[in-house]
N, C-alpha and C positions, 0 to 999 in steps of 0.2 A: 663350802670349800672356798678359802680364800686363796690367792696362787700372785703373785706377778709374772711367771713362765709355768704353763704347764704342755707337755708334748704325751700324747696320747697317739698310740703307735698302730692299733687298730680300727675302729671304730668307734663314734661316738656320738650315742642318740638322746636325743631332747625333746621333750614333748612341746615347749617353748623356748624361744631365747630371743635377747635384746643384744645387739652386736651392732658397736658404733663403726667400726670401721672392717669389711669381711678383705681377705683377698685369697682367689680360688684358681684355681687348673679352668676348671670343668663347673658350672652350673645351671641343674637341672632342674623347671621349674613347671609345676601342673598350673599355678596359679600365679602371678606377679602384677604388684601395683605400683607401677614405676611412672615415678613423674618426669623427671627426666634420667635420659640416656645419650651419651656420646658413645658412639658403635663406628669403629673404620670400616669394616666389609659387614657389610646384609647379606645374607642368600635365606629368601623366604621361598615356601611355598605357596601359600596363601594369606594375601594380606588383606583387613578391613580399613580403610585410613578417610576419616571425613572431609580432611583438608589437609593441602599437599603444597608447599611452596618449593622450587626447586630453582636452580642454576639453572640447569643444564639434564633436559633427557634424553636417553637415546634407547627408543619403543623398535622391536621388531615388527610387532602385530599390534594395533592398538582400537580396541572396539568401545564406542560410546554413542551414551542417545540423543546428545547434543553436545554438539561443537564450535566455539566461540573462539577468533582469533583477532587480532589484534593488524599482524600484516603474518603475512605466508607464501613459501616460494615450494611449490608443487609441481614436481616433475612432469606425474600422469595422474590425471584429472576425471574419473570416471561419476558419470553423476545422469542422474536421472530428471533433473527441472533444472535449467539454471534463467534466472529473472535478465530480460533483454533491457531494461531499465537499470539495474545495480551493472550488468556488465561493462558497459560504454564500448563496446563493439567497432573499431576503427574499420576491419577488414576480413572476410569471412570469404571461406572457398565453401564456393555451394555445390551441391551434386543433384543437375537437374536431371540422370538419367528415370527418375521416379516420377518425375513428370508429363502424364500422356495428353498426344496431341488436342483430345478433348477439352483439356485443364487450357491448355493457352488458346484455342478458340473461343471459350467461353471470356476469357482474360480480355483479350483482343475486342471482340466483338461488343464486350459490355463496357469495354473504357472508349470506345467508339474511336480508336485508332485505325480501325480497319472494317470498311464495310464490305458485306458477303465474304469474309472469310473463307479460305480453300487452304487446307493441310495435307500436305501430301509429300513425299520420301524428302522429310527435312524441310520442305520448303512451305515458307508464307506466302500466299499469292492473294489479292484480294483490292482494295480500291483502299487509297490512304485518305481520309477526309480531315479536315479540319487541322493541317498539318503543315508548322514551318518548317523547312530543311536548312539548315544551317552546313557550312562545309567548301572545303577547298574545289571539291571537283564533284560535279553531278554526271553519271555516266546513262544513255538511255539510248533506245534508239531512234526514239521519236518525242519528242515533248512537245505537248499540244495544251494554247495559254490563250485566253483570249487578250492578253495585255503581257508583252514579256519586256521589261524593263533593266538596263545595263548599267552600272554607275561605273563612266568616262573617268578618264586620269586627272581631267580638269572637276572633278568632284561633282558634276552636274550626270542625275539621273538621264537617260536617253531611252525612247520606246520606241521599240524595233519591229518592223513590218515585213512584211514580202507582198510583194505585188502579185497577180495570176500570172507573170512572164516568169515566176522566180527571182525576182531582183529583190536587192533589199535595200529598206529605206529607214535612215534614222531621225526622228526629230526628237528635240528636249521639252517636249511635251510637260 
């Protein structure tokens, strides 16, 4: 059958055929080996794809077993280990309510900031050893030195005494 126009108004079946150029409605295919395809709208169910280059995605739910990014800006962060090393951590709110009195006497006691320790409603009580205080105002009701020493306006140290009358006496010792 040779034809330049032929129009077949029902059907028409071919055990094979060679067709350089098709163009169709509708095509329905069990089997297809298509090298390439330019497609405007996708709607799959289920796709196999080994490699993916994209613009632009936008994932409702997205599940994988490794995740590699480049940079990323994440809302909310749920995570199970995160490395205090890769973080660079400037500023952390801590929650010491998990912490019992136990934990910071043993703390205290072994960094020898406080000898005999005593914990009790909130408070530290105990002897401060080995200890400079740095600070605008020292408040006490007794401090007991055997050397308490004053730096004058004139820049010169002065050590301060009391006599058994109560009086007090300063030299630049």
């Amino acid at each position: 059958l040779k034809s330049d126009n032929i129009t077949i108004n029902k059907k028409l079946t071919a055990a094979e055929a060679d067709i350089e150029n098709l163009q169709t409605t509708k095509l329905d295919a069990s089997i297809a080996d298509i090298t390439y395809a330019t497609i405007t709208d996708l709607n799959a169910t289920n796709i196999n794809v080994n490699n993916l280059e994209a613009a632009y995605g936008d994932f409702k739910v997205l599940a994988t077993d490794k995740f590699s990014a480049l940079e990323a800006d994440i809302n909310d962060l749920d995570t199970n280990k995160l490395s205090a090393n890769e973080a660079d951590l400037k500023y952390a709110n801590i929650d010491f309510t998990n912490i019992g009195s136990a934990a910071i006497e043993e703390f205290f006691s072994k960094s020898g900031m406080i000898e005999n320790i005593v914990v009790g409603d909130g408070t530290i009580a105990g002897k401060l050893v080995g200890v400079t205080i740095s600070g605008d105002s020292i408040e006490a009701n007794t401090i007991k030195a055997d050397k308490l020493v004053v730096l004058g306006d004139d820049g010169l140290y002065y050590k301060l005494n009391v006599n058994a009358l109560g009086e007090a006496t300063a030299s630049s010792d």
